[in-house]
Backbone as CSV, one residue per row, in Angstrom:
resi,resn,N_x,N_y,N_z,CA_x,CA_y,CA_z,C_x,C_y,C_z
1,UNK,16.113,-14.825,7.035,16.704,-13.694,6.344,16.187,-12.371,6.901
2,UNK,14.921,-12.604,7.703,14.747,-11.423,7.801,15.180,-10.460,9.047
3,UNK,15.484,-11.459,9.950,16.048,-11.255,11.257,17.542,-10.800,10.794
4,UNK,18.499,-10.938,9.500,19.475,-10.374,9.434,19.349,-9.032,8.777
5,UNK,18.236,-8.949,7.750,18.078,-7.757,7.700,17.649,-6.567,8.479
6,UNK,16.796,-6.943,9.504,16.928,-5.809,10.394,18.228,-5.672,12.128
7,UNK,18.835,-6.475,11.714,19.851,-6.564,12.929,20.946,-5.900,11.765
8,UNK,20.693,-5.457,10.049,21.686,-4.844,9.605,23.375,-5.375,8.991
9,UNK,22.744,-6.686,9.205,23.823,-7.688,8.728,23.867,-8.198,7.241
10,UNK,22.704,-8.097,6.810,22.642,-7.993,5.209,21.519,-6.956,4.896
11,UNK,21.365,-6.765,3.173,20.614,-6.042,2.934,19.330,-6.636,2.327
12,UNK,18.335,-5.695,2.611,16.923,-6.194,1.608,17.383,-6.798,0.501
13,UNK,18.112,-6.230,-0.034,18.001,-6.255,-1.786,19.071,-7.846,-1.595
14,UNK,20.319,-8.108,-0.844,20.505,-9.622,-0.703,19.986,-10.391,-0.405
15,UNK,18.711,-10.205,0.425,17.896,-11.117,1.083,16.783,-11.547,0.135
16,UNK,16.269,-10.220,-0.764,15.799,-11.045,-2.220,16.234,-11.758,-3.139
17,UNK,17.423,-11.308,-3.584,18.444,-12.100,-4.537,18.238,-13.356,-3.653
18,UNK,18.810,-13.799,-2.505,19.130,-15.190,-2.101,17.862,-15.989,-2.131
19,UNK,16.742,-15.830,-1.423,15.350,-15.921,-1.844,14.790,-16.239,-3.226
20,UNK,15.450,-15.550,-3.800,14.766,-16.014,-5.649,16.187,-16.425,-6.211
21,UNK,17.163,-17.407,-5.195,18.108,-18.040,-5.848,17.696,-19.621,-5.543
22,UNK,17.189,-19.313,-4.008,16.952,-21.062,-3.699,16.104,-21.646,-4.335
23,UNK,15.992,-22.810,-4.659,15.153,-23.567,-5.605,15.147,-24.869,-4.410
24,UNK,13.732,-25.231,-4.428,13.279,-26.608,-3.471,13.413,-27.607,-4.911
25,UNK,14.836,-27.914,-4.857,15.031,-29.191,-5.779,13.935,-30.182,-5.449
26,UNK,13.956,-30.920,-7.098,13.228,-32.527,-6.811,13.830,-33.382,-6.240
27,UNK,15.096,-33.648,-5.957,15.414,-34.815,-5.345,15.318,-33.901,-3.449
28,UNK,15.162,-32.452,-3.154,15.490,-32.189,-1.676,13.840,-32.584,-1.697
29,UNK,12.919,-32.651,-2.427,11.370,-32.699,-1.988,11.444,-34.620,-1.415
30,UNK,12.231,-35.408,-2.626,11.644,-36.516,-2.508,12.784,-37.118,-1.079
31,UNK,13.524,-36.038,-1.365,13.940,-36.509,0.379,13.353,-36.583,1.826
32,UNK,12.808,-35.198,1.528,11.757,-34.596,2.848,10.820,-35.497,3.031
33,UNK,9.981,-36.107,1.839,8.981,-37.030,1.501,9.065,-37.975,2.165
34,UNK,10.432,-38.673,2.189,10.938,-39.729,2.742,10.982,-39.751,4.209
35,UNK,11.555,-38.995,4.068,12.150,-37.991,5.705,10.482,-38.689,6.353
36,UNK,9.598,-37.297,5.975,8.495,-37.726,7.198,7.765,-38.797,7.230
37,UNK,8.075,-39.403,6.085,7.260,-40.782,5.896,7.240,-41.798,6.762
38,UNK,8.791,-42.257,6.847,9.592,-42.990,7.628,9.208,-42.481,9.623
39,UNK,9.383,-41.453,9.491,9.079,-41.026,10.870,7.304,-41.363,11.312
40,UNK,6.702,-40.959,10.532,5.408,-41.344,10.447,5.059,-43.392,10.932
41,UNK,6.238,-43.679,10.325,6.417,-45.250,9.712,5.365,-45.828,8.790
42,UNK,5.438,-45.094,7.383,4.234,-45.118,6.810,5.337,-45.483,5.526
43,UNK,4.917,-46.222,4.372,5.649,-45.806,2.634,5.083,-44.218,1.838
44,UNK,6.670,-44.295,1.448,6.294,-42.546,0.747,5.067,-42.479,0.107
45,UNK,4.485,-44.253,-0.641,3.461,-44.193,-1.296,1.945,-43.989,-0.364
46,UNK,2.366,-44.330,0.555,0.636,-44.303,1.511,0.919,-42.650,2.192
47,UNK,2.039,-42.037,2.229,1.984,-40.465,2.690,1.647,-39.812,1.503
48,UNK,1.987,-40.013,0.490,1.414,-39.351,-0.755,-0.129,-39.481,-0.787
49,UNK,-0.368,-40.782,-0.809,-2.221,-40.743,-1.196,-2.679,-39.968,0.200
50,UNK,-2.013,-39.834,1.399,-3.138,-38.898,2.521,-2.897,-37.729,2.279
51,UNK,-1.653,-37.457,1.773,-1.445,-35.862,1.010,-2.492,-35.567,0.419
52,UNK,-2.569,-36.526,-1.171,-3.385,-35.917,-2.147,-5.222,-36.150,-1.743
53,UNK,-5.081,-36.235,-0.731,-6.564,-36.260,-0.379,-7.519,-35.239,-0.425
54,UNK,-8.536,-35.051,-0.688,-9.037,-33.196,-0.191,-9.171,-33.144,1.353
55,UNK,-8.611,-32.057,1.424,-8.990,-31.209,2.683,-10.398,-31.403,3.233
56,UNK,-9.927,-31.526,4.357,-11.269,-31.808,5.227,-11.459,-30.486,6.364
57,UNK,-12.744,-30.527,6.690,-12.636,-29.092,8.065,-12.989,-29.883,9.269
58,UNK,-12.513,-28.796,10.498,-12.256,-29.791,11.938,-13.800,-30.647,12.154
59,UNK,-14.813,-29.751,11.577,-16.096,-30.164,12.102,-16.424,-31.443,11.434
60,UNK,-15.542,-31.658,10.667,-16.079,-33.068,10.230,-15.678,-34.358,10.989
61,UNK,-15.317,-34.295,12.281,-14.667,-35.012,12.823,-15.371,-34.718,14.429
62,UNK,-15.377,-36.079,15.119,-15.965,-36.054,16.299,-15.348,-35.329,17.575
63,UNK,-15.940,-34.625,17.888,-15.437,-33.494,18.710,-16.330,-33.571,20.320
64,UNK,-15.419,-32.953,21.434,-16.436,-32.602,22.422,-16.914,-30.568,22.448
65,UNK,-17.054,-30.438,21.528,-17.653,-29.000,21.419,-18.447,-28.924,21.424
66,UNK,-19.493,-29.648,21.847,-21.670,-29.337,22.313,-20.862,-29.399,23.955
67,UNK,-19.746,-29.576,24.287,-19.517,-29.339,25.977,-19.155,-28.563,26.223
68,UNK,-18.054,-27.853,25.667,-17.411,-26.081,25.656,-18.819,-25.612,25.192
69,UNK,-19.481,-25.009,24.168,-20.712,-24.596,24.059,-21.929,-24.653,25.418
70,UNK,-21.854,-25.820,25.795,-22.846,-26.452,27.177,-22.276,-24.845,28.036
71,UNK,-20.943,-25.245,27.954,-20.162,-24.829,29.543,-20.136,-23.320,29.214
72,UNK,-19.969,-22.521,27.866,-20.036,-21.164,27.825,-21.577,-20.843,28.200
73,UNK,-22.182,-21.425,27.630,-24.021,-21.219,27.815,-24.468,-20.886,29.409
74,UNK,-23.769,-21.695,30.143,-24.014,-22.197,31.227,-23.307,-20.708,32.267
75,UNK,-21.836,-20.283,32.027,-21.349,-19.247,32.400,-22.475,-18.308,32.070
76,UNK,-22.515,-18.169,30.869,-23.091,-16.713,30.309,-24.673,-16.657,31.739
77,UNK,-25.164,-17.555,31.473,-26.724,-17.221,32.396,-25.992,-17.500,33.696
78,UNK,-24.861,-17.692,34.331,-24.478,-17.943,35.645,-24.444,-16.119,36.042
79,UNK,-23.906,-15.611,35.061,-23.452,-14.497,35.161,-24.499,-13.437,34.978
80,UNK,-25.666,-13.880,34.645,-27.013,-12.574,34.308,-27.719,-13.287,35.927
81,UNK,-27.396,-14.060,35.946,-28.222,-14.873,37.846,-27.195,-13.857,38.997
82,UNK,-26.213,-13.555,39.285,-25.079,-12.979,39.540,-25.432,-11.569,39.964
83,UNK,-25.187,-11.004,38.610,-25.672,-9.658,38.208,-27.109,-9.179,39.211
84,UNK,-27.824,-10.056,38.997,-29.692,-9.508,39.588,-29.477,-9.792,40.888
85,UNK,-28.269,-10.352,41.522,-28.134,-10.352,42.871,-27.654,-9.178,43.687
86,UNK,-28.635,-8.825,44.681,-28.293,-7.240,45.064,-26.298,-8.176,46.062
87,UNK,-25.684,-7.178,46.116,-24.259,-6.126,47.065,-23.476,-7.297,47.070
């Protein structure tokens, strides 16, 4: 909507009205539900319980970031060794 409002093809004030007209029905949710479930190849019931899970953060999960860290560490003093080198 908002790309028509500034190309001047509708107005703000329609683009709110239409906005606080759509409603995410219950049966368009338990469709979508379905929708990615299936694509997943999972039951709506086992995409629901990883839904309702709590949130987790990236660091809780095994990562190679002590190697990006290694490798910035490693630049940074490449670059003060560099520097103290005369011309």
């Amino acid at each position: 909507l908002s790309s028509l409002v500034i190309s001047g093809q509708m107005t703000r004030e329609e683009a709110l009205r239409i906005m606080n007209e759509k409603e995410y029905t219950e049966s368009a949710i338990n469709e979508d539900l379905e929708y990615v479930a299936k694509k997943l190849d999972w039951t709506p019931e086992e995409f629901c319980a990883v839904i309702d899970q709590p949130s987790r953060g990236h660091s809780e999960f095994a990562s190679d970031d002590w190697m990006f860290r290694l490798g910035i560490s490693a630049k940074r003093s490449l670059r003060k060794i560099m520097q103290k080198i005369p011309g």
